[in-house]
C-alpha angles and dihedrals in degrees: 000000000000122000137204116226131203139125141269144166121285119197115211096205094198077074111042118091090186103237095144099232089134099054099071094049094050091099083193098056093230095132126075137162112255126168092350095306134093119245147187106245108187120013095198093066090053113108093187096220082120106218086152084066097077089048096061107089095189095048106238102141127090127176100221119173113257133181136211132201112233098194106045096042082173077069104037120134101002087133146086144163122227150064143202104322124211100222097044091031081214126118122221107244105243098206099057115130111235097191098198145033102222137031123249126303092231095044097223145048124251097191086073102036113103106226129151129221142176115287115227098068103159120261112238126250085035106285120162124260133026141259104279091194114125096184159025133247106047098166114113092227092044107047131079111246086214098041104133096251091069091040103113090344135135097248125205119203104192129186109244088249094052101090103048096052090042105075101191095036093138098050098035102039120006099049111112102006143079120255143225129167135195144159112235085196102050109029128097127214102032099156078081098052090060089052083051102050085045092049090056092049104052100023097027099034108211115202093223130326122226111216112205122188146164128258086245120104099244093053084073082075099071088048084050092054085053090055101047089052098050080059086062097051135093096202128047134207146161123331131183127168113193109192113202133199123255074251096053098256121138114253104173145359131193147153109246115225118216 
């Protein structure tokens, strides 16, 4: 049975603290954060030139050679090449999938690559109004914090359920501002989002940031991360937290104090 060979990443999760550096500079978006570690997702997206290498600060990440079997996908990627090294002192995991024989056609991902655009790009099926979204990413792991479209800028951290029980979140929220979103519930690794949010307000420096949450309980743990990060900073600035009902309606609104 013949059997492509090429290389990808591998995360030696002894290793990794989770703290996400590596997931903004994967280009192919074959890395996440899961459980507190990062992971490759999708072996098949990985074009093992290893640029997330020089992000991992604690060095977890190895490129080793792996194979798949294109024709017995039930047996693709049950092999790699390696073994204990001398100079990393770390063994390549031999049971590790690679999903897929060749990278991608397009050789990146756009899903993790920052770029800016015009907002008033038409809704579908005809509703008023237009995307007021100006940028991509919008994922709090995966942004810069100081990326330009948050440099001087009014800034909106939503919860991930915000915009779908909001229906007029574009025009009544997003217009005007940048955008990151996060799920103070689900998502691994939020000790750096905290260096993150602290990062945009003193190097960045924000003009003011908008916190919108659900009316859920575990939606008070984004507005905690705010406020963990404003203990960090050496400026201070505007902040509003606007709490929504599961039906969109608005339930509270305050000015949070450092």
């Amino acid at each position: 049975m013949s059997a492509t060979q090429r290389e990808v990443i591998h995360i030696d999760e002894r290793l990794c603290d989770g703290c996400g550096e590596c997931v903004p500079s994967c280009a192919e978006g074959a890395i996440a954060i899961v459980d507190g570690k990062a992971r490759p997702i999708d072996d098949a997206l990985c074009d093992g030139l290893g640029a997330c290498i020089g992000h991992c600060p604690q060095g977890a990440i190895t490129v080793v050679r792996g194979c798949a079997v294109p024709d017995d996908p039930a047996a693709a990627g049950l092999c790699l090449e390696g073994g204990w090294s001398a100079q990393s002192g770390r063994a390549a995991v031999a049971d590790i999938p690679v999903l897929g024989a060749q990278p991608s056609a397009t050789g990146s991902c756009p899903g993790a690559k920052p770029t800016t655009f015009s907002a008033g790009a038409p809704f579908s099926r005809g509703t008023p109004g237009g995307s007021q979204l100006r940028h991509w990413p919008v994922q709090l792991h995966l942004i810069s914090p100081t990326a330009p479209i948050y440099r001087n800028a009014d800034v909106l951290l939503a919860a991930d359920c915000s915009a779908f029980a909001v229906a007029d979140f574009h025009a009544s929220y997003l217009s005007g501002r940048a955008l990151a979103v996060a799920c103070p519930k689900l998502d691994a690794g939020q000790e750096r989002y905290v260096e993150k949010l602290a990062a945009m307000i003193d190097a960045t420096r924000v003009r003011s940031l908008t916190v919108l949450v659900m009316e859920v309980p575990c939606c008070g743990g984004l507005v905690q991360l705010v406020r963990r990060a404003l203990d960090r900073c050496e400026r201070s600035l505007p902040v509003g937290v606007v709490v929504v009902s599961r039906a969109g309606a608005v339930v509270a609104e305050r000015t949070l104090v450092p």
